[in-house]
VEXDREN-2710 file (C-alpha; in Angstrom, 1 decimal):
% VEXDREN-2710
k/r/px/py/pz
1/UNK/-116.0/-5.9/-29.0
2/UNK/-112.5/-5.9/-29.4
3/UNK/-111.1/-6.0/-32.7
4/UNK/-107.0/-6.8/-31.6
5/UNK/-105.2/-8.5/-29.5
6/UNK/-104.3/-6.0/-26.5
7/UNK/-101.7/-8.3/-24.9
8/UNK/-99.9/-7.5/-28.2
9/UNK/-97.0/-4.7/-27.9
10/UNK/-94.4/-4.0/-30.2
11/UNK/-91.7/-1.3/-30.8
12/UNK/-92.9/0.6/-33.5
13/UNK/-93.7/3.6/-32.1
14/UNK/-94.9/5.2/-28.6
15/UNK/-98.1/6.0/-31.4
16/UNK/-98.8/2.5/-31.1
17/UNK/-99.8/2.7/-27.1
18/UNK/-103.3/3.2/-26.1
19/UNK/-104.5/5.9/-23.7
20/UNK/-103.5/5.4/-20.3
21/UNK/-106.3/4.3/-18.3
22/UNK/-106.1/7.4/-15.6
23/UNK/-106.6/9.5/-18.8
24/UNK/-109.7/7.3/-20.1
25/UNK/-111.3/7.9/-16.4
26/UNK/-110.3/11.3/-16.3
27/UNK/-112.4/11.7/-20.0
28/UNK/-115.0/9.5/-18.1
29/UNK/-115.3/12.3/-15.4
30/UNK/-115.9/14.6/-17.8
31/UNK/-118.5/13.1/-19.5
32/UNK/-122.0/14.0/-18.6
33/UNK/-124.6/17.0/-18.2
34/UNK/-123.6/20.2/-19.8
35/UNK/-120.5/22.3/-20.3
36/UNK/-119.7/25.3/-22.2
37/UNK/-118.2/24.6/-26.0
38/UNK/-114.9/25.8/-27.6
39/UNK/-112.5/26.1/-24.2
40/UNK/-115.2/27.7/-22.3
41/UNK/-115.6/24.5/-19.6
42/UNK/-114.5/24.0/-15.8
43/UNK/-111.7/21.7/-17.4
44/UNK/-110.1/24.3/-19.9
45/UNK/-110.0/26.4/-17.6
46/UNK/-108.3/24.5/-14.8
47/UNK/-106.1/23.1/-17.3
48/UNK/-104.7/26.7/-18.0
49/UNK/-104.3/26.6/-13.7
50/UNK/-101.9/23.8/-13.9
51/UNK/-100.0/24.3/-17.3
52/UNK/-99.6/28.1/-15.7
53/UNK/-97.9/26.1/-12.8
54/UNK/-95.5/24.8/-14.3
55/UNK/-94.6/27.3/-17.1
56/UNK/-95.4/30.5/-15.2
57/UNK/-98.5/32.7/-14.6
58/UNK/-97.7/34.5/-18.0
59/UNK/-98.7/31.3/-20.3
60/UNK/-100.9/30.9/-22.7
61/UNK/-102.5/28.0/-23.5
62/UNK/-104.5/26.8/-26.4
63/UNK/-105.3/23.2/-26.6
64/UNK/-105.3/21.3/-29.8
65/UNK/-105.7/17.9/-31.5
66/UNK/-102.8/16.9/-32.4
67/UNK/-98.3/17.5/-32.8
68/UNK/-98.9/19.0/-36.6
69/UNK/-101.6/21.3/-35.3
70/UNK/-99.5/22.3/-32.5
71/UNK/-96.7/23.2/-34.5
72/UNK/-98.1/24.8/-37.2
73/UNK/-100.5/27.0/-35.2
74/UNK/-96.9/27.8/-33.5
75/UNK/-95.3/28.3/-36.0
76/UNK/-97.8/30.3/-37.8
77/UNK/-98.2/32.6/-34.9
78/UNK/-94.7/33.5/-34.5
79/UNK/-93.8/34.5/-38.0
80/UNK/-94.9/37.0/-40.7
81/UNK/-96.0/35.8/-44.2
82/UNK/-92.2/36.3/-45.2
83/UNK/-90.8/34.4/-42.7
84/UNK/-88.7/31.1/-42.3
85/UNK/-87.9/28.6/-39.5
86/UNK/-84.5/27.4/-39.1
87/UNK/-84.7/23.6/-37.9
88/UNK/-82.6/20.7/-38.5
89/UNK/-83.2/18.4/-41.5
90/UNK/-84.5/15.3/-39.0
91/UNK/-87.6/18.0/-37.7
92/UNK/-90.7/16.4/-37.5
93/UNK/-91.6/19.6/-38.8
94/UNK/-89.7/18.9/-42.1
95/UNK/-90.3/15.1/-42.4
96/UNK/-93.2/14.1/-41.5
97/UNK/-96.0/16.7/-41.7
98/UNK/-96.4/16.9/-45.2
99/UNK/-95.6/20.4/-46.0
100/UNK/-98.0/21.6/-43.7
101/UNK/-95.7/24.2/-41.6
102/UNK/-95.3/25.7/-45.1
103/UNK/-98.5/25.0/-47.0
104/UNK/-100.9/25.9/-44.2
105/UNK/-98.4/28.7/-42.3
106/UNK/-96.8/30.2/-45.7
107/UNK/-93.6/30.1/-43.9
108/UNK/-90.2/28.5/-45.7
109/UNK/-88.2/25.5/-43.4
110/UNK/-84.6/26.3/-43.6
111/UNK/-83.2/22.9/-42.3
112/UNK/-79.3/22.0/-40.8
113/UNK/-78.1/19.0/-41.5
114/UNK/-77.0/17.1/-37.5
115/UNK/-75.0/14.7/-36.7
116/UNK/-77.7/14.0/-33.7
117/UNK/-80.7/15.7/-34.3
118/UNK/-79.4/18.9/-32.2
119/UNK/-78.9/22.3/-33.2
120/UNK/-75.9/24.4/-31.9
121/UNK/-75.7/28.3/-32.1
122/UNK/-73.1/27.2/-35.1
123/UNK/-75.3/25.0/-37.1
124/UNK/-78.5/27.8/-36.8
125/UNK/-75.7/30.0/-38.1
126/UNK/-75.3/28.1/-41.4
127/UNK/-79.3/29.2/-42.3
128/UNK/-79.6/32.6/-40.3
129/UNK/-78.2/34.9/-42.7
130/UNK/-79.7/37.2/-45.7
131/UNK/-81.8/39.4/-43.3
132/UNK/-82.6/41.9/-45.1
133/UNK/-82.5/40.1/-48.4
134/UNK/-85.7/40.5/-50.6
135/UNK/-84.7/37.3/-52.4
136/UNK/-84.3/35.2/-49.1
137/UNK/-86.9/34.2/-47.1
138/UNK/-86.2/35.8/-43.7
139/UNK/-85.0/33.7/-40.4
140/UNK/-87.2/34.8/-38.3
141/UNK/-87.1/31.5/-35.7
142/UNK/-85.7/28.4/-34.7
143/UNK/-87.4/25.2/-33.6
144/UNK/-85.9/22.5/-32.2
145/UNK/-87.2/19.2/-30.4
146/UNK/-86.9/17.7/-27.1
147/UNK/-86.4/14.7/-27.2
148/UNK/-85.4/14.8/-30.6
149/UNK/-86.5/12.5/-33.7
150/UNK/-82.7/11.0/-32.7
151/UNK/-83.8/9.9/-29.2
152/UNK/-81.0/12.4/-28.0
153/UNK/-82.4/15.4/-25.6
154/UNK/-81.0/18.8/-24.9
155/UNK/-79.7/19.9/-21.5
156/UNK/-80.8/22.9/-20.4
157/UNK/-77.4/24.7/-21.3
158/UNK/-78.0/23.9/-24.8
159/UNK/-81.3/25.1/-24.6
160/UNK/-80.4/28.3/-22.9
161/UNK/-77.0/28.9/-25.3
162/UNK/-79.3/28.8/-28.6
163/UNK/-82.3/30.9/-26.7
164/UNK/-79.6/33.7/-25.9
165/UNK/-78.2/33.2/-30.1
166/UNK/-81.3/33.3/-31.4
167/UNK/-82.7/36.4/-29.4
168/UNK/-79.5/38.7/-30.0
169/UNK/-80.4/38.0/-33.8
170/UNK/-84.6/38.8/-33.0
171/UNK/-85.4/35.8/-34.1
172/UNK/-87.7/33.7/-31.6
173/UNK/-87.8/30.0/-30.1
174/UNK/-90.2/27.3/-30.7
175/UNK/-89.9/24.1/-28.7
176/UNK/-91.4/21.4/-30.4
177/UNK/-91.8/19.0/-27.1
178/UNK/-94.1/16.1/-28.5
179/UNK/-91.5/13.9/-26.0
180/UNK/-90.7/16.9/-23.2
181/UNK/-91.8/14.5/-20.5
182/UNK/-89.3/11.8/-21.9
183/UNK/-86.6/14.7/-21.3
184/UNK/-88.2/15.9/-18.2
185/UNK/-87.8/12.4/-16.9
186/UNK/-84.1/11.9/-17.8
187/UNK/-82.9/14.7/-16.9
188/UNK/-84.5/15.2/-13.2
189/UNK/-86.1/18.7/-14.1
190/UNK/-89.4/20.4/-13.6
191/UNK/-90.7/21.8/-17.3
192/UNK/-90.0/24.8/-16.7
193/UNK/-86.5/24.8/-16.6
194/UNK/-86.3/22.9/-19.8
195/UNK/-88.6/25.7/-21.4
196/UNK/-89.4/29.4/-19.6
197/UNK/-85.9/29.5/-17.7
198/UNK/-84.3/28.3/-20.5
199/UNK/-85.8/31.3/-22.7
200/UNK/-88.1/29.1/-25.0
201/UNK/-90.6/31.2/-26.5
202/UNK/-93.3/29.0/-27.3
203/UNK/-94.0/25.1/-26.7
204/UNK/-95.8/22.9/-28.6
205/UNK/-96.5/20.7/-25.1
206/UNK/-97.0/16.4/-26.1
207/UNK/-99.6/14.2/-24.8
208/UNK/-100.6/11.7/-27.6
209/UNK/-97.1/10.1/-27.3
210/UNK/-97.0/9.6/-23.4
211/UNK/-100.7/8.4/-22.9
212/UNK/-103.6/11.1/-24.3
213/UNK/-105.7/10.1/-27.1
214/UNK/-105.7/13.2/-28.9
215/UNK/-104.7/15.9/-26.9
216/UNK/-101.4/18.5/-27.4
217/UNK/-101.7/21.8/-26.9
218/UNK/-99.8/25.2/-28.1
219/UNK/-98.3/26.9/-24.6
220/UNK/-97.1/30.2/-25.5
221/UNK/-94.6/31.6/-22.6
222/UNK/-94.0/34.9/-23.9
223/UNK/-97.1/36.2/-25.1
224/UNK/-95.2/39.5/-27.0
225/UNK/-93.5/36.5/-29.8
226/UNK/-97.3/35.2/-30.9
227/UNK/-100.4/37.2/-31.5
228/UNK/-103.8/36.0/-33.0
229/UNK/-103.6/32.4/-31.3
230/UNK/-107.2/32.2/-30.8
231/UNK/-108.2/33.1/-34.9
232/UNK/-105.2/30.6/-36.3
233/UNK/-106.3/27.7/-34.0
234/UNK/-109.6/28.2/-35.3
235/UNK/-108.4/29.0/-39.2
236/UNK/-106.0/25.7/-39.0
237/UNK/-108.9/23.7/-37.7
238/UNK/-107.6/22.9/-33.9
239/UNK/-110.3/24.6/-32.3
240/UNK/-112.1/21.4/-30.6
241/UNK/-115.8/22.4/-30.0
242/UNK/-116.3/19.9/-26.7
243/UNK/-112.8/20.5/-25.8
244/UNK/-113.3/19.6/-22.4
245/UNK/-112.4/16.4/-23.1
246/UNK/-109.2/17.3/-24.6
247/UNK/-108.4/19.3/-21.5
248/UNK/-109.1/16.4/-19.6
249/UNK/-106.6/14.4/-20.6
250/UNK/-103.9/17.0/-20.5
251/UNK/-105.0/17.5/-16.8
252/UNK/-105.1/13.8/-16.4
253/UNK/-101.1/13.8/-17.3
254/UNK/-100.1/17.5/-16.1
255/UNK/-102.1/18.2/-12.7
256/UNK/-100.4/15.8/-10.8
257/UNK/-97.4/13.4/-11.8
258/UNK/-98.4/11.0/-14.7
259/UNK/-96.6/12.7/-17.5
260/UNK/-93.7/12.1/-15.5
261/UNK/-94.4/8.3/-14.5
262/UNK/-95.2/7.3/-17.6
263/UNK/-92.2/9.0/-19.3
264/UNK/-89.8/7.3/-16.7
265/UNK/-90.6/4.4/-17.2
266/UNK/-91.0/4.2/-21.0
267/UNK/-87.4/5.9/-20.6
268/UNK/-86.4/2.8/-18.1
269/UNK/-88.1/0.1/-20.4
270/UNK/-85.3/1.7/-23.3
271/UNK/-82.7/1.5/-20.8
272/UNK/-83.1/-2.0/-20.1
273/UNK/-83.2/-3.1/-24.0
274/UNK/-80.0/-1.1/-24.9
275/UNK/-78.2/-2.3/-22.1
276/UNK/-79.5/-5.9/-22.5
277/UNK/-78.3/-5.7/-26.3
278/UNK/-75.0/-4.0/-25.4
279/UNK/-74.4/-7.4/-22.8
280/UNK/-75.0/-9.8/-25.5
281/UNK/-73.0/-7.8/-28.0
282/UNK/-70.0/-7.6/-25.1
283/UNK/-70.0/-11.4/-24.6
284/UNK/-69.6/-12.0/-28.1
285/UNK/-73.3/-13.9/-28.3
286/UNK/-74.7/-12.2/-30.9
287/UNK/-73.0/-10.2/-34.3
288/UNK/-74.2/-7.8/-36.5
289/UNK/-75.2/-5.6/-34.6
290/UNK/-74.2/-1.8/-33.2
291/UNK/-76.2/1.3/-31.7
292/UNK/-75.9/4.3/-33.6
293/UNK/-77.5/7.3/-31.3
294/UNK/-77.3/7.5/-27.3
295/UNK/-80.7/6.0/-25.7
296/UNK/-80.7/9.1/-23.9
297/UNK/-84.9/8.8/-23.4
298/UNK/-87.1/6.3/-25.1
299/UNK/-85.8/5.2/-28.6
300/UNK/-82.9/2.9/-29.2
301/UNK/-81.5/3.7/-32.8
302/UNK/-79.0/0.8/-34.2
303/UNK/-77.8/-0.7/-37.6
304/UNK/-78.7/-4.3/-38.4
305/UNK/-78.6/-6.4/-41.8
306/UNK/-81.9/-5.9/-43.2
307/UNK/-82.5/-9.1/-43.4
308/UNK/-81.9/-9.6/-40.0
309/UNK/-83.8/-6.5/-39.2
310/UNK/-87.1/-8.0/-41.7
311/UNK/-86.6/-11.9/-39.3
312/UNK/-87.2/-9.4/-36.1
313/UNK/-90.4/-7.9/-37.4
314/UNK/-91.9/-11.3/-37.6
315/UNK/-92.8/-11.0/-34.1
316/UNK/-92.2/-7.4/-33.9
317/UNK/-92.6/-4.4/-35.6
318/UNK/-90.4/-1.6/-35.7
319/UNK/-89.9/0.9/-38.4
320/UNK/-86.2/1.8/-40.4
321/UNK/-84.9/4.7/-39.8
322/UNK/-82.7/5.0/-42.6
323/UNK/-83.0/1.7/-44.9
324/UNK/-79.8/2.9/-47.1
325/UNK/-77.4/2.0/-43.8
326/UNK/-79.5/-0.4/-42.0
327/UNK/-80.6/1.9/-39.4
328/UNK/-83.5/0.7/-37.3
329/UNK/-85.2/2.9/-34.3
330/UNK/-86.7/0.8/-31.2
331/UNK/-88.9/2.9/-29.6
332/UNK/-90.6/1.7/-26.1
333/UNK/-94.1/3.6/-24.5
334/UNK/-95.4/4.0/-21.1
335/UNK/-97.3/0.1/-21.3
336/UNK/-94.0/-1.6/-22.2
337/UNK/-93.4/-4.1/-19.9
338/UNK/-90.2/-6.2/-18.6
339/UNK/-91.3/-9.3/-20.5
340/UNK/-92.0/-7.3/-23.4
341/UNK/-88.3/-6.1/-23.7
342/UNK/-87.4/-9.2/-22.3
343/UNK/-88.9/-11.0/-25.0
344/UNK/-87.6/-8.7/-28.1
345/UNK/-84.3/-9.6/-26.9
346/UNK/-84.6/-13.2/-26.9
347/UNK/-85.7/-13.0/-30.7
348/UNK/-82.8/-10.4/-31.7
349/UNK/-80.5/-13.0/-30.0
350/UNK/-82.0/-16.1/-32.1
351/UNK/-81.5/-14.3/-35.2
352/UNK/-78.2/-12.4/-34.8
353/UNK/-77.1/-15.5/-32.5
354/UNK/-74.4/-17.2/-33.2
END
């Protein structure tokens, strides 16, 4: 028995979505008789086939439950107990995992502020200093995020420039790539490039938001930058004792192309609301409103009254992004359909109509 509507969409968050039903039947398919616990399964183990694929035959891979567990086993992994993670000050890292990086890692966030969510080798600059320094923690790594918290996404040059600043200073990479596919999509490239060519170090590889249930998984692709993966997934409580049902539905997404369909169009759905909103803006039939990131992936960031912003939410939700400028972010998933963004517009347009 259902307890919601499920015609009902809004733009919240890609959170919001269900599981994709190719990842439902590929859990289904794993269901049934016996199979070995804690990653031991026919599914684990093809999944480290396929991730291998398309990072390179020297991953590592180590499902887990969820983006904070990803990260902070990561993180964890890559740094001593006096160590400290450059990142910008938009991180999911920072925001919105309740200290955990540091309260569960015992590592210090050193955060940049951006002007789109993007570091630069100049902006890691401005927290990796004071090596050396007994007083300071040490900046040891950098994460990043593709695509970031801003809905902006990296180009491989960008990637590869702060890999190649970051080494020359021994400090490592951490990729935290809860939306990867989203940048995958947009930008025409296989994973790899984004990541192993690009000298990432280690990947905290998304699912949840493009279709999985609760599936990530930690993809380490230079096995010398991490060591004792297998106790800290365990000691940070990722280690999933049926996990072939986690590795299910990263194989459901990752063994063929679903990750990638799903992303596209979820990237194609934001495409059509920003550019639908920009023609209404042009023609002058509705005020009030302006975008204030590139919908470079699948979240449209713009600045509304709030007022106008709380009208919208009567039908839709959304979240603010920043409630002391009016900053709202639209975000759109892999079930958003045509009449779903077709219908968001028509209710921005009755309130900010003219």
């Amino acid at each position: 028995m259902s307890l919601h509507d499920a015609r009902h969409r809004s733009f919240a968050s890609d959170n919001y979505a269900g599981a994709h039903p190719e990842v439902l039947a590929a859990m289904a398919a794993a269901n049934g008789g016996h199979q070995a616990s804690y990653g031991h399964d026919a599914y684990t183990q093809r999944l480290v086939e396929v991730l291998r694929g398309h990072f390179g035959e020297q991953a590592e891979v180590f499902p887990v439950f969820n983006g904070t567990g990803a990260n902070v086993v990561a993180l964890t992994g890559m740094l001593p107990r006096w160590g400290a993670v450059v990142t910008t000050s938009t991180a999911h890292v920072h925001t919105d995992e309740n200290g955990a990086p540091e309260r569960i890692g015992g590592l210090k966030l050193l955060t940049v502020d951006t002007p789109d969510g993007k570091l630069t080798p100049e902006l890691i600059d401005r927290q990796a200093w004071g090596w050396g320094n007994e007083h300071r923690a040490q900046p040891l790594a950098v994460s990043i995020t593709q695509t970031t918290e801003l809905g902006t996404r990296y180009t491989v040059d960008e990637i590869r420039a702060i890999a190649d600043h970051v080494h020359a200073h021994g400090m490592t990479l951490h990729l935290d790539g809860a939306r990867i596919a989203n940048a995958a999509a947009g930008l025409g490239l296989p994973l790899r490039e984004l990541t192993t060519a690009a000298g990432v170090d280690i990947l905290s590889l998304g699912g949840t938001k493009n279709g999985a249930l609760n599936a990530e998984a930690v993809v380490v692709l230079d096995p010398s930058v991490a060591e004792g993966l297998t106790y800290l997934r365990k000691l940070t409580m990722q280690l999933a004792s049926k996990m072939r049902f986690v590795s299910a539905q990263l194989l459901a997404l990752y063994e063929d192309d679903l990750y990638l369909r799903s992303a596209t169009h979820a990237n194609a759905m934001a495409v059509r609301l920003r550019t639908s909103l920009d023609e209404l803006v042009s023609r002058g039939e509705i005020t009030g409103l302006r975008f204030s990131q590139p919908t470079e992936a699948n979240a449209v960031f713009a600045v509304l009254a709030p007022e106008a912003a709380d009208a919208i939410r009567e039908r839709f939700a959304f979240y603010d992004w920043n409630s002391a400028t009016g900053e709202v972010r639209w975000m759109t998933a892999f079930d958003t359909t045509e009449a779903d963004v077709d219908e968001f517009v028509g209710v921005v347009r009755g309130v900010l109509g003219g």
